[in-house]
N, C-alpha and C positions, 0 to 999 in steps of 0.2 A: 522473439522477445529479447529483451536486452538483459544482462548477466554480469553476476558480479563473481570472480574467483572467492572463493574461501575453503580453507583447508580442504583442498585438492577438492574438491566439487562447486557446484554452478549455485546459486542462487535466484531465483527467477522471481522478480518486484513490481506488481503491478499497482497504478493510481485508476482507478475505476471512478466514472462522475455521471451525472447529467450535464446534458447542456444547461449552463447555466448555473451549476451548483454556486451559491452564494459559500461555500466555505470549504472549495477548491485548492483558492492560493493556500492559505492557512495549514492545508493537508498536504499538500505538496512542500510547504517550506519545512514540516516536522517530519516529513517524511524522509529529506535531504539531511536535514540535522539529524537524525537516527543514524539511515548510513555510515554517513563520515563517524559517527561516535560509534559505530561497529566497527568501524576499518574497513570499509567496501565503499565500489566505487560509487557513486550519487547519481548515478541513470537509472533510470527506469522506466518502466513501458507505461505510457499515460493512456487510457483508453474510453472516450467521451461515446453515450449510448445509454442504453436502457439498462444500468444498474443502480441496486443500492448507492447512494452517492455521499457522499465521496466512502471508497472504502480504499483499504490497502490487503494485497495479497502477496503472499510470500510462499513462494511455489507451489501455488494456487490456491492457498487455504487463507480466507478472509483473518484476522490477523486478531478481529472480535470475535472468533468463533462464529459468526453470522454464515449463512447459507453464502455463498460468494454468486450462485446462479440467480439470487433470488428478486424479485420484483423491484424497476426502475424507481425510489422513493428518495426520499429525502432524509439519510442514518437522523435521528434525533441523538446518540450519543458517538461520536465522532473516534474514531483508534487513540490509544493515547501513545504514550513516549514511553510507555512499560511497556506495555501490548507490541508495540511495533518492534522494539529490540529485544523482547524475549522471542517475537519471532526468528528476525535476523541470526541469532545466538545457536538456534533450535540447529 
């Protein structure tokens, strides 16, 4: 997985999707914009398959508190830009 330094440990940032998730880009571009507004670098591991879609994981723990293993579906409420940099912060 790809890794962002932060006070002297690793950060690990995953984009989990279906194929085809219609609201991919959208979670991907907020998910860049968190990053850089933490101070880390904007890579992360993008990984297309049978998950919740779109979710974000921040060293492995789904960022909604959702199950991160759980069934390929379609998220109805999406991570937000709190949710995602209280992860990063954590």
């Amino acid at each position: 997985m790809h890794s962002a330094p932060r006070h002297n440990r690793v950060v690990r940032v995953e984009l989990r999707a279906v194929p085809g998730c219609p609201n991919l880009d959208a979670a991907r571009d907020l998910l860049r914009a968190c990053l850089g507004e933490a101070g880390l670098s904007e890579e992360f591991v993008e990984r297309i398959g049978d998950y919740p879609s779109p979710s974000v994981l921040v060293d492995g723990v789904d960022v909604t508190g959702a199950d991160p293993d759980g069934a390929a579906c379609c998220v109805l409420r999406l991570p937000t830009r709190s949710e995602i940099l209280a992860a990063l912060r954590r």
